[in-house]
Structures are given as C-alpha cells and as structure tokens.
N, C-alpha and C positions, 0 to 999 in steps of 0.2 A: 504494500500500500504506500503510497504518495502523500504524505500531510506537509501541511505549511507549517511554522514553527515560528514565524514570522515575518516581517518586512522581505518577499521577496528570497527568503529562505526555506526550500526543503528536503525532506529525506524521506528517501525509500526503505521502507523498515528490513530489518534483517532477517533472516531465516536462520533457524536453527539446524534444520535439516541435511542441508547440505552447506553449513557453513558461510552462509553469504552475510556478510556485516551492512551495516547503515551505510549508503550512500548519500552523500552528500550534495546539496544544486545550491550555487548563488549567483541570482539575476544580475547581474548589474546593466546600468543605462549602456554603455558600449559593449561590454564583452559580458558572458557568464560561463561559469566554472563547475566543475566536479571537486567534491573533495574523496576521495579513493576511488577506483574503477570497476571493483567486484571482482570475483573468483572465477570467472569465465567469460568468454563472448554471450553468451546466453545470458548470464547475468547483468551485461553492458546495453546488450538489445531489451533488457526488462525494462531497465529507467528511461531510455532513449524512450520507448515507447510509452512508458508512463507518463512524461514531458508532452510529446504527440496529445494526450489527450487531454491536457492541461492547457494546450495550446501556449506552448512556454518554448522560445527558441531552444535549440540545442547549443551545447557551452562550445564554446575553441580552444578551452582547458582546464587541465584535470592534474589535480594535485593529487602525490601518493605517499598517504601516512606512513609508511613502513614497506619493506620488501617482503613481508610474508603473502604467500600466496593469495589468500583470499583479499586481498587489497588489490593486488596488481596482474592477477592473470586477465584480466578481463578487457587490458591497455589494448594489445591486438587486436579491437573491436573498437578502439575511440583514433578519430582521425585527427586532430586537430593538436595541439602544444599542452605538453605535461613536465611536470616538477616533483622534482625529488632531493635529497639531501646526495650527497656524492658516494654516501655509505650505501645506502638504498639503491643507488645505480650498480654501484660496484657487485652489490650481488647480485642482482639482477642479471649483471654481464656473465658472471659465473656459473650460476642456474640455467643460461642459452645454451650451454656445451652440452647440460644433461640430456638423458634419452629416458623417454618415458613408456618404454613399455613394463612388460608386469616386472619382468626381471632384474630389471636395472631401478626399478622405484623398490624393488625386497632391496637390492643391496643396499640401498642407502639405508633404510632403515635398520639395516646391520650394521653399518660404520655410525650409525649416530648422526647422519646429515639432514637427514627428516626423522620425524616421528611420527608414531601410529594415528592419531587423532588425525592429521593433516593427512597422511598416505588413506585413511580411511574416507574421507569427505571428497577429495579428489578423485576417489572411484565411482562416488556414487553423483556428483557435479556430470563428471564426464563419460559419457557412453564407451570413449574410447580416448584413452589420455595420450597415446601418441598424437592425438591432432589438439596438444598443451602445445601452443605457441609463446613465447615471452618477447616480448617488445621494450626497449630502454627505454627511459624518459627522456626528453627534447632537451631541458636545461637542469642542471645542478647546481648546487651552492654550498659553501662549506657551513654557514651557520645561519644567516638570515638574509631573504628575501623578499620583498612588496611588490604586490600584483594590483597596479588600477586597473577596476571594473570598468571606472568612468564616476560614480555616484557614493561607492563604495571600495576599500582598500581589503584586499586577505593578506594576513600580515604573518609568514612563513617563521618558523626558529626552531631549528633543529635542538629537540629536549633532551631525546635518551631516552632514560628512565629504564624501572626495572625489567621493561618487556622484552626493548630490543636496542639498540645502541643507535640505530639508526633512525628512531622516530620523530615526527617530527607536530609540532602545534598548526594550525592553521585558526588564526585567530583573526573576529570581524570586531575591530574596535566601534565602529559604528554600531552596531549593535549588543557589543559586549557577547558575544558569540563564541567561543570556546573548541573546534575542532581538535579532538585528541589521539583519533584514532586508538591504539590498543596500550598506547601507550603508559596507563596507572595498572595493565595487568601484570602475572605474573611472567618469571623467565621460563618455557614452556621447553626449549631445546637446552638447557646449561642448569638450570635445578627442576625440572618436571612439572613447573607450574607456580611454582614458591615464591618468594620476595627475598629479594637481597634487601638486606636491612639497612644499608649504610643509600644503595641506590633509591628507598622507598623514600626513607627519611627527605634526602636531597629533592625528589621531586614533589614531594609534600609542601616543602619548601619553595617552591617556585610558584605552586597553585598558588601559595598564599600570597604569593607580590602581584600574582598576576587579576587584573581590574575584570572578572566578568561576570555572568548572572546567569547564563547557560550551558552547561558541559555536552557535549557529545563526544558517547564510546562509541567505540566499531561494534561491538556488541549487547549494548543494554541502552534501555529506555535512556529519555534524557531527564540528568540532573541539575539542581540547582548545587551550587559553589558549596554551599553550607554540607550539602547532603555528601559530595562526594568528597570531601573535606574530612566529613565523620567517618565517613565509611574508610579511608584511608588511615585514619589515626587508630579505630580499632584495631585493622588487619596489623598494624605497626605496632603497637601495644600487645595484640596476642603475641608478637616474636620475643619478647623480653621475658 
C-alpha cells in the first residue's frame, strides 16, 4: 500500500514475506526521489506503478540506504540517477562478480558471506535468482551530500551505526523527516542480529542532536523521535 505521510511525502509499506522494506517517494517542485529501490525488479515495478495511480510523476533518483540486498537489488529496474555512500558502492561492485545459482549462493552461506535469512527470502522474491542483476549507483560521496528537489532539500550523511558500516541518513529538514533505512538495527552478518554496545551507544547519540519529529525504518511502522529514542535506550540498557 501507498500512504502519504505528508507534505508530498510517501511510502510503500513493507512486506514481511519476502523481505521487501519501506520505500521511500519525495515530490519535489523540479525533480523527485526514491529513498531505497526494493529487493527486486518486481518490487521497483510495484511502486512505479503504485505512483501511476496516484498520478504522481516518477522520480530521476533514488537514494540507497545501505548495500544489503533488499535495498538495492531492485536499482536494475530504476532508470534515472542514484546515491550511495562509496562503502555501499564498493560492495555492490563486489557482489557483481557473484553467480547466483543454487550452488554458488550454498557456498556462500558456508564461508559466512551471506546468511540464511537473506539466502532464504531471495529464493522465494525470485523465481529464478540467476536472472539477480546488480547495478552500481551513478554518484558516491565519502560523508555528506545535498540533493535540491527544487522546493525541498534531502540532506544525505553517511551514519554507520550498528547495522552496517555503510548506512546512511536521508534527512528532509523541511519537514523534519528522518530516513534511516536499517540503520538502529542489529549487526545481522558479524554478531547474528545483536548490538554492538559501544556502536549503539554512539548512534543513540547522534539521534539525539539530530532536529526531527518522524523516523522511518526499512522495516517497521513509523516512529516519532521520542519512541525510537526509548526503544533504543532499552535495547542499550538490557546489554549492561
């Protein structure tokens, strides 16, 4: 489902099924944006067409919260200019080499390069995952970028945090808008899903400077400041 969230702001709700996170739409007066691409072509042609019948132009680019798969397999399916951190590219470029058929996606999950959760949702995303395309993002930046819409600014800053090293914020100051992609979860490939306590701590610490009033995950409802604030201070408090 397609809901507005705001001013010209909205997302495609996630699926738990096969893995597909929140996608992201922001109008603006000149250009409008994606913020992550989806886990597939299938899942790029959902929004696209959820847009269609919003009668909402389609964007000319697409921001990618992270290089985990269900963010970015879906870029082979968008035409137009996308952003990424240099980390986020970098494996991206890496992940092009792999071959996906059944055998070569078992051994990874033996050397530890993927895990089962991910190896399991991309079998059932895709009919046939040899035809998993990976596409690089058009521009990269080492820490921060700004993107005019024209009306309105997406204000790009490479975070980290404990999920993935490579995440990154897409923040609407105009609106106080908050893009996090997976970024306050756990580390899913390096401790099985857990928090590094020094890495939570620190970006606990950043929410808190940072001015906004709406949180979006790649994976859950949206939060206000206060809520995912609590929710972080618990999970950080049960580690001690």
């Amino acid at each position: 489902m397609l809901y507005s969230i705001g001013n010209r702001i909205w997302i495609l709700s996630m699926e738990e099924e096969t893995d597909r996170p929140n996608l992201g739409y922001i109008q603006g007066s000149k250009d409008s944006l994606f913020i992550d691409v989806g886990n597939s072509p299938r899942h790029m042609e959902k929004m696209m067409q959820a847009l269609n019948v919003q009668n909402l132009p389609l964007p000319t680019m697409a921001v990618l919260t992270h290089w985990h798969w269900d963010h970015t397999f879906g870029l082979c399916a968008f035409e137009g200019i996308s952003f990424s951190t240099k980390e986020t590219a970098r494996q991206l470029s890496l992940m092009q080499s792999w071959k996906w058929d059944h055998q070569s996606m078992r051994n990874r999950l033996k050397s530890g390069e993927e895990i089962l959760f991910c190896h399991h949702h991309m079998r059932m995303e895709y009919e046939n995952t040899e035809n998993i395309q990976i596409k690089l993002p058009t521009v990269t930046f080492e820490k921060r970028l700004e993107i005019n819409l024209g009306d309105r600014t997406v204000e790009l800053e490479k975070i980290g945090g404990p999920h993935s090293e490579d995440s990154l914020w897409a923040y609407l100051p105009e609106e106080k808008v908050l893009f996090a992609g997976d970024a306050d979860s756990g580390d899913y490939y390096g401790l099985e899903g857990q928090y590094d306590s020094m890495k939570l701590r620190k970006y606990i610490e950043r929410l808190e400077e940072k001015d906004f009033e709406l949180y979006i995950h790649g994976h859950r409802p949206i939060l206000k400041k206060k809520e995912i604030l609590k929710e972080l201070y618990l999970a950080l408090n049960h580690m001690k």
